[in-house]
BAKEZA-886083 format. One record per residue (C-alpha): x negated, y, z; residue in one letter; residue number from 1. Coordinates in steps of 0.05 Angstrom, whole numbers, plus 32768, in hexadecimal, padded with zeros to 4 digits. Each point is the difference from the previous one (the first is absolute). Example, Ala and Ser with C-alpha at 12.3 -4.5 7.8 and 13.67 -1.06 7.14 Angstrom:
BEGIN
((7F0A 7FA6 809C) 'A' 1)
((7FE5 8045 7FF3) 'S' 2)
***
This chain:
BEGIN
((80F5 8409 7EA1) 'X' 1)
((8000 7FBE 7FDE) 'X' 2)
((8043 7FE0 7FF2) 'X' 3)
((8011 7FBF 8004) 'X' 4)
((8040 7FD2 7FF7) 'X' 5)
((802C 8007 804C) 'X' 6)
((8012 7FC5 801C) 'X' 7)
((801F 7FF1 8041) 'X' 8)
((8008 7FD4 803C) 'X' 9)
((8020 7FC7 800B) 'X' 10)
((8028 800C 803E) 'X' 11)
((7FFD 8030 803F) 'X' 12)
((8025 7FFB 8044) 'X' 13)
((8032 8031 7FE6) 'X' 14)
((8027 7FD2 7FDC) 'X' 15)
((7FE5 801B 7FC1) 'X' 16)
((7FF1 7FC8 7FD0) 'X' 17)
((7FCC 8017 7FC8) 'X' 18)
((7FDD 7FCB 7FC9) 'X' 19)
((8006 8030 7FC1) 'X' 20)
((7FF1 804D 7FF4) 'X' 21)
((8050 8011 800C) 'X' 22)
((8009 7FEA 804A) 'X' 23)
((8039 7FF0 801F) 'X' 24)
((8027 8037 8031) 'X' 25)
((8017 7FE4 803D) 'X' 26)
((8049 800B 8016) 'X' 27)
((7FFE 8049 8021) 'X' 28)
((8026 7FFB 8039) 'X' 29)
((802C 802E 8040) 'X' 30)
((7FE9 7FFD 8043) 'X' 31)
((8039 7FD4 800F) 'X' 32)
((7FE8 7FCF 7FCC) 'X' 33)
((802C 8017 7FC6) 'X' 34)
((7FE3 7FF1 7FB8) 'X' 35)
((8004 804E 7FE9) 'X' 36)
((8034 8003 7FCB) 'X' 37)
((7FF9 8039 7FD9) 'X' 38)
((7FD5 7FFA 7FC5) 'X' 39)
((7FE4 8047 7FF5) 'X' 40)
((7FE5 7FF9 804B) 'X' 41)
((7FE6 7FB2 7FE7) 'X' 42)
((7FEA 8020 7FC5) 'X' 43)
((7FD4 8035 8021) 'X' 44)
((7FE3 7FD2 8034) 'X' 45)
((7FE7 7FD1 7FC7) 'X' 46)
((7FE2 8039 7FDB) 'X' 47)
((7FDD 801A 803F) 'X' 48)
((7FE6 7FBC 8015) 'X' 49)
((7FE8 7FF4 7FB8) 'X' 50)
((7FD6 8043 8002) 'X' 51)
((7FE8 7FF6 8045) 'X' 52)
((7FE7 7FBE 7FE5) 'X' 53)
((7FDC 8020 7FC9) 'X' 54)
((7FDE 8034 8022) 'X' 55)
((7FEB 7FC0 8030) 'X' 56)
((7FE7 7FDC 7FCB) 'X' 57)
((7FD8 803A 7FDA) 'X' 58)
((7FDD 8017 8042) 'X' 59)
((7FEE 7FBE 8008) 'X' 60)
((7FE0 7FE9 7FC2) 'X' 61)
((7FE3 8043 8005) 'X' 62)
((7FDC 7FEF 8040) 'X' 63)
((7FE9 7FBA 7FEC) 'X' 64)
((7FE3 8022 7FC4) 'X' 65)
((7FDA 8039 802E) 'X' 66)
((7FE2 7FC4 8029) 'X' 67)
((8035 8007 803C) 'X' 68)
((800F 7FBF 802E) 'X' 69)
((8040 7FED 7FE7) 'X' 70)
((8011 7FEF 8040) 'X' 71)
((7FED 8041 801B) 'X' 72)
((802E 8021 7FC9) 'X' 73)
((8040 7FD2 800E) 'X' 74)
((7FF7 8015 804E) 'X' 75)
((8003 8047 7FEE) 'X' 76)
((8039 7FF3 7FD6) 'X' 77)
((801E 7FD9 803B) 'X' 78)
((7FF1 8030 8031) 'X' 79)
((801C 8038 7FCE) 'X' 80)
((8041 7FE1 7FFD) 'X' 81)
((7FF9 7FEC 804F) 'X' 82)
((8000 8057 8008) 'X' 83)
((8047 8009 7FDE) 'X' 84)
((8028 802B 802A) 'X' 85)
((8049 7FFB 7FF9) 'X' 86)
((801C 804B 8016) 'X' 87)
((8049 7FE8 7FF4) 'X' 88)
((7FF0 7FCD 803B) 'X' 89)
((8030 800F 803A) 'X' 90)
((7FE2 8009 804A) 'X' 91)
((801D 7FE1 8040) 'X' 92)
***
């Protein structure tokens, strides 16, 4: 694989602002609305997000380098996140 300097976007719809390689974490929040409080729980969301982002990025360069569509590759990543169950979800 052939590395390259990371960089990132400049904004998404998730309140996540990004314009250098450390992005910014948006405010985790509750259900209700509640900005979490507890910074081990902040801290680990920020960790995961940052790896998840990683991963992103390397399969996508990867792609682009292999001759993929990057639109065809951000779809699948899309559509990967889009399948996310959540089995802590509670029925009605």
């Amino acid at each position: 694989m052939v590395t390259k300097p990371r960089t990132n976007p400049t904004a998404t719809d998730s309140g996540l602002k990004r314009t250098r390689k450390d992005a910014a974490f948006p405010t985790w929040r509750q259900p209700d609305g509640k900005a979490l409080s507890c910074v081990e729980k902040i801290k680990v969301l920020n960790e995961n997000l940052a790896e998840i982002r990683q991963m992103a990025q390397d399969a996508l360069e990867d792609a682009v380098l292999m001759g993929c569509d990057e639109g065809q590759i951000r779809s699948v990543l899309e559509g990967l996140v889009d399948s996310l169950e959540n089995p802590y979800r509670e029925t009605k």
